[in-house]
Kinemage of the C-alpha trace (Angstrom):
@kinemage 1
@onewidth
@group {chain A} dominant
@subgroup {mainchain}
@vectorlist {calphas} color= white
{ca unk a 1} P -5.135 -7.704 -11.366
{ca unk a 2} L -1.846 -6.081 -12.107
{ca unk a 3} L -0.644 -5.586 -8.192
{ca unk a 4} L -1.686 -9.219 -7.390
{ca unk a 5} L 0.330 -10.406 -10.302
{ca unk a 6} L 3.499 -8.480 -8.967
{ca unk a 7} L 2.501 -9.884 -5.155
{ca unk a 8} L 2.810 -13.365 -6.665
{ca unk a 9} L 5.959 -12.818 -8.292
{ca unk a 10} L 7.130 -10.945 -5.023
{ca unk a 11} L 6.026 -13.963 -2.757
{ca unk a 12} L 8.258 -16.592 -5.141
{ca unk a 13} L 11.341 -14.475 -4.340
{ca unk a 14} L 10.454 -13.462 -0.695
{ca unk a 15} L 8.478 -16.230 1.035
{ca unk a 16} L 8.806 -14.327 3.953
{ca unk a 17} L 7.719 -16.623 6.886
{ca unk a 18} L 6.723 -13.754 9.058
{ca unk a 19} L 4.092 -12.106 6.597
{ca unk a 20} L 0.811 -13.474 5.694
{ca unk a 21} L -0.429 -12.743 2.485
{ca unk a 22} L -4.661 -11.964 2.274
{ca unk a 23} L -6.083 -11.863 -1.547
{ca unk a 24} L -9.422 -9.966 -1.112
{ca unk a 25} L -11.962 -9.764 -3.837
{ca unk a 26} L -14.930 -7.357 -3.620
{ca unk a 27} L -13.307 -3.678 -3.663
{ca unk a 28} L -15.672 -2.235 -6.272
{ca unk a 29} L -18.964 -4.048 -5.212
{ca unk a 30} L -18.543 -2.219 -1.329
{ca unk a 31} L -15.470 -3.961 -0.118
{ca unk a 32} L -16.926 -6.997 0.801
{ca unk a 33} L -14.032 -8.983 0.680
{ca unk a 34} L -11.948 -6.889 3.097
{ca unk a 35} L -15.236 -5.794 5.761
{ca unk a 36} L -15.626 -9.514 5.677
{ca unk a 37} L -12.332 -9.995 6.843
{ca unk a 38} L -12.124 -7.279 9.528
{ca unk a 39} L -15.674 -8.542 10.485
{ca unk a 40} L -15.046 -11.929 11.162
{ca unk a 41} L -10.845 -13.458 11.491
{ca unk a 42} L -9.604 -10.353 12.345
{ca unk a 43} L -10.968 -9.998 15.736
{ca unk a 44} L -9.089 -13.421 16.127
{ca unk a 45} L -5.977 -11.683 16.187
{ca unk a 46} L -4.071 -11.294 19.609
{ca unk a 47} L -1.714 -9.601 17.736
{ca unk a 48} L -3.077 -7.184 15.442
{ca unk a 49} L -1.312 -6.964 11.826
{ca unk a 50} L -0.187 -4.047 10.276
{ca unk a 51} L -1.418 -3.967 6.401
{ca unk a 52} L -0.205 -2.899 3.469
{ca unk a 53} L -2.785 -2.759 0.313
{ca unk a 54} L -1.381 -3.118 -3.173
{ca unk a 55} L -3.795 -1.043 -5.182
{ca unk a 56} L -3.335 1.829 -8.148
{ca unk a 57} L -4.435 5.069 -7.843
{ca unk a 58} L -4.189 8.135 -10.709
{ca unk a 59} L -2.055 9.960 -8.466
{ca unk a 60} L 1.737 10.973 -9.413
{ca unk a 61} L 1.170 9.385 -12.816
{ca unk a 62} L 3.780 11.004 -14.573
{ca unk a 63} L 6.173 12.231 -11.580
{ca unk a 64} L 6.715 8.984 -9.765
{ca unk a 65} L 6.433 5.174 -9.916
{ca unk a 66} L 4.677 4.247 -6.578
{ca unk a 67} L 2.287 6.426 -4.820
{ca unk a 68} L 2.089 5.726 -1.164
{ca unk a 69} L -1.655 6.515 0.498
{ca unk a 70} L -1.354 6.498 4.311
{ca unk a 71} L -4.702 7.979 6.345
{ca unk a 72} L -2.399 7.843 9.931
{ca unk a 73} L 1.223 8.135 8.583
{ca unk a 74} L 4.114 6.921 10.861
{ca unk a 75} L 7.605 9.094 10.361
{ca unk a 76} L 9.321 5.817 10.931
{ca unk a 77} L 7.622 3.715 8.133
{ca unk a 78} L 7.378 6.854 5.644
{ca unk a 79} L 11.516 7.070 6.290
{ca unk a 80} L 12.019 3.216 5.708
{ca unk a 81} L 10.034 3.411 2.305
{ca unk a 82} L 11.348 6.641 0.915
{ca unk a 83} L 14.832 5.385 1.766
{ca unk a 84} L 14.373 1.769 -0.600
{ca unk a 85} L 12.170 3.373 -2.616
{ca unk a 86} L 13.230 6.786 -4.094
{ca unk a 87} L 10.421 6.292 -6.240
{ca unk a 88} L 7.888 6.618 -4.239
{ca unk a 89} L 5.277 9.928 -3.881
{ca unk a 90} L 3.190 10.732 -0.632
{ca unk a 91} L -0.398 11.805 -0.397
{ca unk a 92} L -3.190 12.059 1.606
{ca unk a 93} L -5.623 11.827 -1.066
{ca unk a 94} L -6.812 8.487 -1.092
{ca unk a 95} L -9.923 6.782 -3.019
{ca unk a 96} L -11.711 4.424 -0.887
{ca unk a 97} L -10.094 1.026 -1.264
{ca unk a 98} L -9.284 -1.880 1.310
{ca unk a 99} L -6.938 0.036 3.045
{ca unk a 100} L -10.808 2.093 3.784
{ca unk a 101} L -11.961 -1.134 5.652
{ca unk a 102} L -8.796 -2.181 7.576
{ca unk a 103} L -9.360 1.205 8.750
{ca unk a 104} L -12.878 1.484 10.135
{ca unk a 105} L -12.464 -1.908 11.083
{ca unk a 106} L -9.904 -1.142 13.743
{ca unk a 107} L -7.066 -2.137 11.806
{ca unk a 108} L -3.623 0.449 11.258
{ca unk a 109} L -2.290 0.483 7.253
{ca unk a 110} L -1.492 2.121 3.688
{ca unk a 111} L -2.521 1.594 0.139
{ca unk a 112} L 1.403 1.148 -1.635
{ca unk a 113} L -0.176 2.079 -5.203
{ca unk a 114} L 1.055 1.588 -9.322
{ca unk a 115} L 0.207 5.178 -10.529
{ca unk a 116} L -2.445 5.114 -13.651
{ca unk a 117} L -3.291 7.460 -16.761
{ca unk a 118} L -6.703 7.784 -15.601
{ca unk a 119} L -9.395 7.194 -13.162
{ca unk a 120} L -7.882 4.119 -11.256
{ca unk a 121} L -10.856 2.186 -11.409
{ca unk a 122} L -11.931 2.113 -15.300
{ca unk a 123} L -10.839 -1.000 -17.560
{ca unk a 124} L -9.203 1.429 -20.370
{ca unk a 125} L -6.913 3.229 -17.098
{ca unk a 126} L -3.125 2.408 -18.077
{ca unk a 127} L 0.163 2.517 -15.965
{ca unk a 128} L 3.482 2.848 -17.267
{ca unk a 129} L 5.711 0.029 -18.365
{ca unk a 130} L 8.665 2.255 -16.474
{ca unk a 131} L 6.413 1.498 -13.294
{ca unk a 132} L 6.581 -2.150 -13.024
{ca unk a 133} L 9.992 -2.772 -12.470
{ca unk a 134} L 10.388 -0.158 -9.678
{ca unk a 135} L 6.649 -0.955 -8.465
{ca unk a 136} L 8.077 -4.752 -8.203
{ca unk a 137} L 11.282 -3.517 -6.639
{ca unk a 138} L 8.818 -1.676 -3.958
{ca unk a 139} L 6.724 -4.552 -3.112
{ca unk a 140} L 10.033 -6.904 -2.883
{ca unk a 141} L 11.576 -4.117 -0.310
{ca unk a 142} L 8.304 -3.824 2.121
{ca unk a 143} L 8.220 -7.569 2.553
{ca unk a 144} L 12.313 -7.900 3.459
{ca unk a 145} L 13.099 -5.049 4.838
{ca unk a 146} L 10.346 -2.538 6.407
{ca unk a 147} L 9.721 -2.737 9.994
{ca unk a 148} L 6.136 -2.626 10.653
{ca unk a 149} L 6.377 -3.981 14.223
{ca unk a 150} L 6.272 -0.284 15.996
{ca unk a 151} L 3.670 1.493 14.543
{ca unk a 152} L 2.653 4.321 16.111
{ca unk a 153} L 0.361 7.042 14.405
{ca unk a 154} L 3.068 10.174 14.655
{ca unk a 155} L 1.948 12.236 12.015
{ca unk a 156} L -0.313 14.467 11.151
{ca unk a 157} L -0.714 14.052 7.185
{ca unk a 158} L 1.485 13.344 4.226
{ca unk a 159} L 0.649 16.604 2.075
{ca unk a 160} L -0.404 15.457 -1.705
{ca unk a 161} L 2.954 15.446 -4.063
{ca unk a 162} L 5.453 16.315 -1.325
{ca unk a 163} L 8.239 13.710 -0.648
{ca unk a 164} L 9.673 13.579 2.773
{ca unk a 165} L 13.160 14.386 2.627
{ca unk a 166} L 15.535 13.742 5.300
{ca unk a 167} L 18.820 12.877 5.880
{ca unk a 168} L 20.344 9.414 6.488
């Protein structure tokens, strides 16, 4: 798919020791891929991981370049993101994707999502050409610099189309 063509080319530059990257198949057919996951490694984990899903979503289409779905926002996180990626738009409105699984299965994320023309999940749903660069940019900037490592659920929603705006 389009995001895990950008996560590849994000990986080449990055190679970020400290992240681990999971390719999941299964999203339309139930999430198998990702319950699997939760269901069976996960609970391996001393230290639990913090996830972000790459995913698209028909949200912000023609307002914004990245579309940032997080269920149990963190001020913190939400303020690192906005701040590398102007781009970005926040909602609450999110379709059920992985980020759905890592949820229910215990685990704390947000789906970072390429904006599309139509229903996300159709074959004829298009995103802008404008998009990928920034999208890229996005994905390159939450592997170096976001801190993940104190997440704490602080918020109580991320209203649809509203951008946080602070000061630095």
């Amino acid at each position: 798919t389009l995001t895990n063509a950008i996560l590849v080319l994000a990986i080449q530059e990055c190679g970020n020791e400290d992240t681990a990257y999971l390719f999941t198949e299964g999203e339309e057919t139930g999430l198998t891929g990702m319950r699997n996951f939760m269901n069976t490694i996960y609970k391996d984990f001393k230290e639990k991981p913090f996830f972000v899903n790459l995913d698209v979503t028909n949200e912000f289409f023609n307002q914004k370049h990245i579309s940032v779905e997080f269920d149990y926002p963190n001020f913190d996180i939400c303020k690192q993101i906005f701040k590398l990626n102007p781009e970005s738009g926040y909602t609450h409105i999110r379709f059920t994707d992985d980020t759905s699984a890592i949820i229910n299965g215990g685990g704390n994320g947000f789906s970072f999502c390429i904006p599309t023309d139509k229903y996300c999940h159709t074959y004829d749903s298009n995103t802008r050409l404008s998009s990928l660069e920034p999208y890229y940019n996005g994905v390159v900037s939450l592997i170096k610099n976001v801190d993940f490592s104190n997440y704490v659920h602080d918020m109580k929603t991320l209203e649809t189309k509203q951008i946080i705006v602070y000061s630095f």
